[in-house]
C-alpha positions, 0 to 999 in steps of 0.5 A: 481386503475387507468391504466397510458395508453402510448400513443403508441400501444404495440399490435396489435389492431384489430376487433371483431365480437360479438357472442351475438346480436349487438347493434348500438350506435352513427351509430357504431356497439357494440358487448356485447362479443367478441370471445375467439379468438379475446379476445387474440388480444383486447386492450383498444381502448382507448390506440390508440386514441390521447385524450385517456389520463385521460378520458380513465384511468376513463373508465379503472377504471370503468372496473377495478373496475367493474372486482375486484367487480364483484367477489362478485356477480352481485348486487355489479356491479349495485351497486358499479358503478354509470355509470351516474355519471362517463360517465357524468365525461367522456364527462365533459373531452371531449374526443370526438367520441371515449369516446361516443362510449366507453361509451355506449359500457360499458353500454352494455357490462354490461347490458348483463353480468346482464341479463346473470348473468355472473361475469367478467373474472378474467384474462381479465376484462371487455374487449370490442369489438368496430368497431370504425374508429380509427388509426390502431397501430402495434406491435414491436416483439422482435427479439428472447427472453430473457433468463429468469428464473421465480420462483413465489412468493408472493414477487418477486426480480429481478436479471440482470446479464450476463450469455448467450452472442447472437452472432448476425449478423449485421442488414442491414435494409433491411428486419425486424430482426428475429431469423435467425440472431442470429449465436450462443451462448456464455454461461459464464458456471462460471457464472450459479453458480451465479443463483444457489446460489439465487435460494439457498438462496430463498430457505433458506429463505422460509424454515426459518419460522422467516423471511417473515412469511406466505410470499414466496419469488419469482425471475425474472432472466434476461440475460443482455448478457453484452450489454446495450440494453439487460440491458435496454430490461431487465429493461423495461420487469420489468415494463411491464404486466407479459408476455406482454411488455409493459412499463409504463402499470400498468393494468393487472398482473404485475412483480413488484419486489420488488427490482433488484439485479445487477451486477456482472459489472458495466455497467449493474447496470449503465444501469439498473439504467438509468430505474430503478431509475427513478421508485425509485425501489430499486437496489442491486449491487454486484461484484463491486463497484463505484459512479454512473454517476448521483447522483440521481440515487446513493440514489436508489442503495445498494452497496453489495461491501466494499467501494473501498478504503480498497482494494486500500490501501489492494493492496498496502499494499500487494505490499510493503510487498512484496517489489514489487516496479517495477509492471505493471498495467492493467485496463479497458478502461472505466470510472472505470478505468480511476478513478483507474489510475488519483485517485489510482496509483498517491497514490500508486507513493506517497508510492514507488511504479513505473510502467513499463507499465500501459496498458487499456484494452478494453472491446471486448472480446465479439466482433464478429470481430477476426481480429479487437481483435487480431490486437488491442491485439497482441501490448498489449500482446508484452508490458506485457509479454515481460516487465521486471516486476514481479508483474502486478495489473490487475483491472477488472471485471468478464469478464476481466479474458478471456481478460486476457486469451487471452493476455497470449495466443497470445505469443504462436502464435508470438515470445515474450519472456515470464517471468513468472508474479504473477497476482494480480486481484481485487475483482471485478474479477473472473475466467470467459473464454469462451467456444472456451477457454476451451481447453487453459491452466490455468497455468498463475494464478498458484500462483497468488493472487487475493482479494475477498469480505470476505466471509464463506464456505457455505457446505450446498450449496455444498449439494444443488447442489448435490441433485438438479434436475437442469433439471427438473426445471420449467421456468429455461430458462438457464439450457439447454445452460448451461448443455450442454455447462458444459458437452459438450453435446447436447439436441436432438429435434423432428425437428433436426437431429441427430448431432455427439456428447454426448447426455445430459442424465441430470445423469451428475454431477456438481461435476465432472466438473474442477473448470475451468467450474463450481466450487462446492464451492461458488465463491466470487461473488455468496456469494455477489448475496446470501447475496444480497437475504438476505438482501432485504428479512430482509429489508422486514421483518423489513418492516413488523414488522414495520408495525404489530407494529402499531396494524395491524392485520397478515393478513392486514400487509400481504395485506400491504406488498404486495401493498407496493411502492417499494420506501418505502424498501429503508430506511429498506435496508439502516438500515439493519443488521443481520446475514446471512445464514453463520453466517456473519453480514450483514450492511451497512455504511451510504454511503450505502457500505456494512460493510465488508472486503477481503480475500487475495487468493492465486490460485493453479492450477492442470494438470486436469484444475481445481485450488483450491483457498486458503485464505492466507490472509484478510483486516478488515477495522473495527479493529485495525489498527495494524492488518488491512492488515494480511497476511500468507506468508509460506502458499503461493504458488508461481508460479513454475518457481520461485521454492517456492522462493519469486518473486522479481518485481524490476527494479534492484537489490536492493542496498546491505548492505553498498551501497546507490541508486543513481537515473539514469536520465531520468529514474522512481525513482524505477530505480538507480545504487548503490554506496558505502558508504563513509568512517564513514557511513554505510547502515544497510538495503538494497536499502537505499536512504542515508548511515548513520552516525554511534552514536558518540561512534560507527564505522563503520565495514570493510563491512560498514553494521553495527556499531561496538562499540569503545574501551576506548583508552589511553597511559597506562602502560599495553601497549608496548608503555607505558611500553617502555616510563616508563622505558625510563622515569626511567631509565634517572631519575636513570641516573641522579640520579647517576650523581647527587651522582658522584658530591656530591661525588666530590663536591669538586674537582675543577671541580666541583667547578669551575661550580658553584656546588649549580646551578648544583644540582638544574639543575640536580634535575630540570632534575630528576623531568623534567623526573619523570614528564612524568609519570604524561602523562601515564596511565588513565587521572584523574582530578587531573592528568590533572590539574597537568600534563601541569603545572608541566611540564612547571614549572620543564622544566623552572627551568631546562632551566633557570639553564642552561642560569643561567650557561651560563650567569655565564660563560660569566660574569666571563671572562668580570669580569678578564678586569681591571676595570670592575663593572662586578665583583660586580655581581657576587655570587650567587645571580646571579644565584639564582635571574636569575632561581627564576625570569625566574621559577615565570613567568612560575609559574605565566602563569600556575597558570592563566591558571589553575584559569581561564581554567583549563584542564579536563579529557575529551573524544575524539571520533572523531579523531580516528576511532575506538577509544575513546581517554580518554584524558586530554581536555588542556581546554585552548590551547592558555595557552598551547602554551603559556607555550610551548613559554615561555619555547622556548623562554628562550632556545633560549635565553640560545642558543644565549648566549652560542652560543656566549660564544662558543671561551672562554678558554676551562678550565673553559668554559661550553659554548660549551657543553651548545650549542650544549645540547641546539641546541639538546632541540631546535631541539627536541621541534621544531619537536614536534609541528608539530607532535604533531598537526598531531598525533591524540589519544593517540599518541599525548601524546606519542609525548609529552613524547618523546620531554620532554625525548629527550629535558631533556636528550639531556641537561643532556649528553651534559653538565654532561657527560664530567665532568663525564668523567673526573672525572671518567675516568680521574681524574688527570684531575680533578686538580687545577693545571692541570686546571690553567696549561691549561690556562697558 
């Protein structure tokens, strides 16, 4: 095996004197052996020289072999090493003086193990004693050590997490650092259940005969103290000789993990992969996730954390459930966080979501200067406990909840008014404080919600830590700070005296403590860092069935595994799958995040500061994406304050039923007032960007929160509207019934007579009809009610018209007839009078039956002009026919007003003009009125209008002109006389 030697000196170099005679090579002096004392000091000379490269690995590898061969005997040394042969490569290289000297030193060195029979050290190798002119090269001591535990083990993995912060002093540069400047500890005590639940798992897995049969498995725990140069340190220590800090040297007894657990933050995997990846060791992360800084070191790490997206959408999606739209957000002032803020919150603005504050926060809560945290915290603390908001999203990591802490504490030094928040925490975090915090409430996380990598209840764990004997524990170089920091307590020493406090007995128990020190149950993180165990031990488990499947024997495969590159474990970890000590699958995508979800947790604190963490919740990113995001909300508990009610995180209160936002200017979008909705509209739900219009047979209730369904509306004969229109109706039809029986009774009186009795029965049967017709407009518009109801009316009240200008034109040709000479004379008769009403009757006719052949009205439907109505009515299918049918009859009532009008001075005997004018001023007023109300009523009255114009009309013709001969004929019948009528008019 050759030895890669770096070119600088790690231990001091010193001399030796031999024991045994000297031998002189070259004017040097060669001891065969040095003393036991100065072996402990010796290193490869060769490692000061500045040629002492490849030449000196050969010298290493003679020795080295010479060390490996010489357990079988002394023969195997003379004839296994051809000396010639490699001292004739060492001067073929020319490494000068020194390879000489080294050369013929190794000769002598093994002449006299020969000659004494003497097999080499197992530990030491074939150490030599040169006194060689070479520069003299000196040590760096660390400053004080590494927090470390080391179990053995066939197979060794790695872990660097952070438990123990050094406080330190400052260096001044002016004498070496030392021990002296350390001020004191800070032990995470939450966080010494991380290495309790790798030790667990290491034991799991060498007590399980399935996998790494005949392997044990081993750990190496370094304290990353949150500072990159102890990450780095710690590192280095993983390719250093065991118990020798040596990077880069591979001879000797070496650390070699198999693979480096790290986390839970983030910075310690970054600065763990600075080193490591450069070595291709395989790297586990747990407690967080995100993409490396440099992509080569990506295909190096395992990510034993779900992808971050599915908590991204996880958050959100809890935020919109719970309609927390106005929320603060709190990140670390690092790249993680500044990811977080340019790539999530954007996402989460696209789906309603708006920010009082978002805040960062800075990583110093390891800081050594209190004045600088708190000037720096007391401004950040003002903004979030003082904001408006309910909900605040806090993403961090393990260390981020004693920042949190103390944000929170600060209100009760400074005036700031408080509202109570409801904490929403990411996986990454965890309940972590500091040992002066201990004493400070907890309160705040009452009630909170926080998300977790999905986990099981590990009850064996529980067991564990109850019957273990932590203090008794060999190599645990934790246990102390943490058992005495967890219990308050104090190991006294010889050289100490004794200080005021509690004793540590080790008859303490874990159970006893609050969970705000130390939690029975395993924490999210600690099942990541169990899993973590899991996987590198069934990825070296495939690895070496991988290998018993090519026909290598047992103990081969053993020996294989063993000496196996550490690179090669990389495609096992990535292909890894199975089931761990809870019973979960365990794999990964083909990014290398692990294939799993979250619980939602809901904390509950109590008086004794302990809390208890229940799951309420869960995102499953692998199935259906209907039950992605479920979460249990009546199992929640919320913070006190808000007295088990839902919190509300909004900028204002939302917009009630019937009101709609409208956006303030210049303010974020979750910010608005709210104004009612217009008149028809309505908004069902609350906070609604727009009022909505209600289905077309729908209205708006008086709230304007719901749609109520219209009634079917039209004049019908149930209602007092139509019943006192029947009865009008009829009751004029009766009356001019009764006139039409008084003139045929009197048919022949002069009176009678003298009007032109055959035009007077068809105008009073015209106005029968004209009054019947109106029972057509009431009741449910049918299709042949409607093609009936227009034409039968304009072709009736026509007839009636042209009757009274038939009368009129009589009245006025038989007075131009009396004058000598006229040809008037010749006219007159009945003809007359039957040619002007069938005439004027055929065009009314004739415009109706167009209107009817080409569009013809229909029964049709009305939802618009009445609100909470449904007009049936009859569609007029054409309203410029309708109007013309209107004009057409306005056209010969003002004809018939004109010719009476003129006709008004004639002889009162015999003339009708007068009655016949004013009958026909009443038909005009009526019908002038009515279209301008009939234009401005909407609904069934419009066709209530319409009856009341044709009654009004029709009666007004039918009063006017019969009753004053009824008058006279029956009140005053000796009116009623030729005589009495030819005597007037002498």
């Amino acid at each position: 095996m050759a030895c890669l030697l770096s070119p600088v000196c790690y231990r001091q170099q010193a001399s030796c004197n031999g024991r045994h005679g000297k031998a002189m090579v070259g004017g040097h002096r060669c001891t065969s052996r040095g003393t036991k004392e100065d072996d402990e000091h010796l290193t490869y000379l060769g490692a000061c020289h500045p040629e002492a490269t490849t030449s000196q690995c050969l010298i290493d590898e003679l020795v080295l072999g010479g060390h490996n061969m010489g357990e079988e005997g002394d023969e195997q040394i003379s004839d296994n090493i051809d000396l010639g042969i490699l001292l004739k490569q060492l001067s073929e290289l020319g490494a000068g003086e020194a390879v000489e000297v080294l050369g013929q030193c190794l000769v002598s060195e093994m002449d006299w193990m020969r000659s004494n029979k003497r097999k080499p050290d197992k530990t030491e190798g074939l150490l030599m004693g040169c006194n060689v002119p070479l520069p003299q090269c000196t040590s760096r001591e660390r400053v004080h050590e590494l927090h470390r535990y080391y179990q053995s083990g066939d197979l060794i993995t790695a872990v660097i997490l952070p438990q123990i912060y050094i406080l330190s002093s400052c260096l001044s540069f002016e004498k070496p650092p030392s021990d002296e400047d350390v001020d004191g500890l800070l032990v995470l005590t939450q966080g010494y259940q991380h290495i309790l639940a790798l030790v667990f798992a290491v034991k799991e897995i060498n007590a399980n005969p399935w996998i790494l049969p005949n392997v044990s498995l081993g750990f190496d725990v370094y304290n990353s103290e949150f500072r990159a140069r102890w990450t780095y340190l710690a590192s280095m220590e993983l390719l250093s000789t065991q118990g020798i800090f040596t990077p880069n040297y591979k001879c000797g007894i070496k650390n070699n993990p198999v693979a480096v657990i790290g986390g839970p933050d983030s910075e310690t995997c970054f600065h763990m992969a600075t080193t490591l990846s450069t070595y291709k060791i395989p790297q586990l992360r747990y407690g967080s996730h995100s993409i490396m800084k440099h992509g080569n070191q990506g295909v190096f790490f395992h990510q034993l954390f779900p992808h971050s997206n599915h908590q991204y959408m996880g958050i959100l999606r809890l935020l919109l459930h719970f309609s927390w739209i106005w929320i603060g957000v709190i990140s670390l002032e690092d790249e993680n966080g500044e990811l977080f803020v340019q790539n999530v919150l954007p996402k989460y603005s696209q789906n309603g979501i708006c920010f009082e504050f978002i805040e960062r926060c800075s990583k110093k809560a390891f800081s050594t200067d209190t004045a600088e945290i708190i000037s720096d915290w007391i401004p950040l603390s003002h903004r979030i406990m003082g904001s408006s908001v309910t909900a605040v999203v806090v993403y961090g990591e393990v260390h981020t909840m004693m920042s949190l802490r103390a944000l929170i504490q600060l209100p009760q030094f400074e005036d700031i008014p408080v509202k109570t928040k409801v904490w929403i925490m990411t996986a990454q975090m965890d309940f972590s404080s500091l040992p002066f915090q201990r004493g400070w409430g907890i309160d705040f996380i009452h009630g909170s919600l926080s998300f977790a990598i999905h986990s099981k209840d590990i009850l064996e764990f529980q067991k564990f830590l109850q019957i273990r004997n932590h203090l008794s524990e060999k190599g645990d170089g934790f246990v102390r700070h943490f058992w005495g920091h967890a219990f308050e307590c104090f190991f006294p020493t010889s050289d100490t005296e004794i200080m005021d406090g509690q004793i540590c007995t080790g008859e303490e128990k874990l159970e006893a403590l609050p969970a705000s020190v130390f939690e029975m149950s395993m924490t999210g993180h600690s099942y990541n860092i169990y899993t973590s165990v899991y996987v590198v031990a069934h990825a070296l488990h495939n690895m070496h069935t991988s290998k018993c499947k090519h026909g290598a024997r047992a103990d081969k495969t053993k020996c294989m595994l063993l000496n196996q590159k550490p690179w090669k474990l990389h495609s096992f970890l990535r292909s890894v799958s199975f089931n761990n000590g809870a019973g979960e699958k365990v794999s990964f995508d083909q990014d290398g995040n692990l294939e799993a979800g979250f619980d939602i947790i809901n904390w509950i604190t109590f008086p004794n500061q302990s809390f208890h963490r229940v799951k309420v919740g869960k995102i499953e990113p692998q199935t259906l994406p209907d039950k992605v995001f479920t979460i249990h909300e009546d199992v929640i508990v919320w913070p006190r304050t808000f007295n088990q009610a839902h919190p509300i995180s909004l900028c204002n209160d939302k917009c009630h039923l019937g009101y709609s936002k409208a956006m303030k200017k210049g303010e974020p979008f979750c910010c608005y007032d709210c104004f009612p909705c217009p008149a028809g509209e309505i908004s069902n739900q609350s906070d609604m960007n727009d009022c909505l219009q209600c289905p077309e047979d729908q209205y708006p209730n008086n709230l304007q929160d719901s749609c109520i369904l219209k009634y079917i509306s039209y004049l019908s004969y149930e209602e007092p509207l139509g019943i006192s229109l029947t009865i009008a109706a009829l009751s004029f039809s009766f009356i001019t019934v009764w006139v039409l029986q008084i003139f045929i009774k009197h048919q022949d009186t002069p009176i009678v007579k003298a009007n032109n009795r055959s035009l007077t029965y068809t105008l009073l049967f015209s106005l029968l009809l004209s009054f019947l017709c109106t029972l057509l407009f009431i009741g449910r518009p049918e299709k042949v009610v409607c093609l009936l109801r227009q034409s039968v009316f304009g072709v009736i009240f026509s007839t009636a018209v042209s009757c009274v200008l038939s009368k009129t034109t009589i009245v006025v040709l038989a007075f131009m007839a009396t004058k000598p000479g006229s040809r008037i004379r010749s006219w007159m008769g009945k003809q007359l009078a039957t040619s002007i009403v069938l005439s004027c009757s055929m065009i009314q006719t004739t415009i109706c039956i167009v209107w009817l052949s080409t569009f013809p009205p229909f029964p049709d439907l009305d939802m618009h002009s009445m609100t909470k109505e449904i007009v049936l009515e009859c569609n007029q299918g054409s309203v410029s026919m309708f109007y013309c049918v209107l004009s057409y009859m306005g056209f010969l009532a003002i004809v018939s007003f004109t010719v009476a009008f003129l006709a008004r001075k004639l002889p009162d005997s015999f003339n009708e003009a007068k009655f016949i004018t004013f009958s026909m001023l009443v038909f005009c007023s009526v019908w002038l009125s009515f279209v301008p109300t009939y234009l401005s009523t909407k609904g069934k009255y419009m066709v209530a209008v319409e009856i009341f114009s044709i009654l009004g009309s029709t009666a007004g013709l039918l009063g006017c002109i019969f009753s004053p001969k009824c008058y006279i004929i029956l009140l005053r019948p000796e009116l009623n006389s030729r005589e009495q009528l030819m005597g007037k008019k002498r």
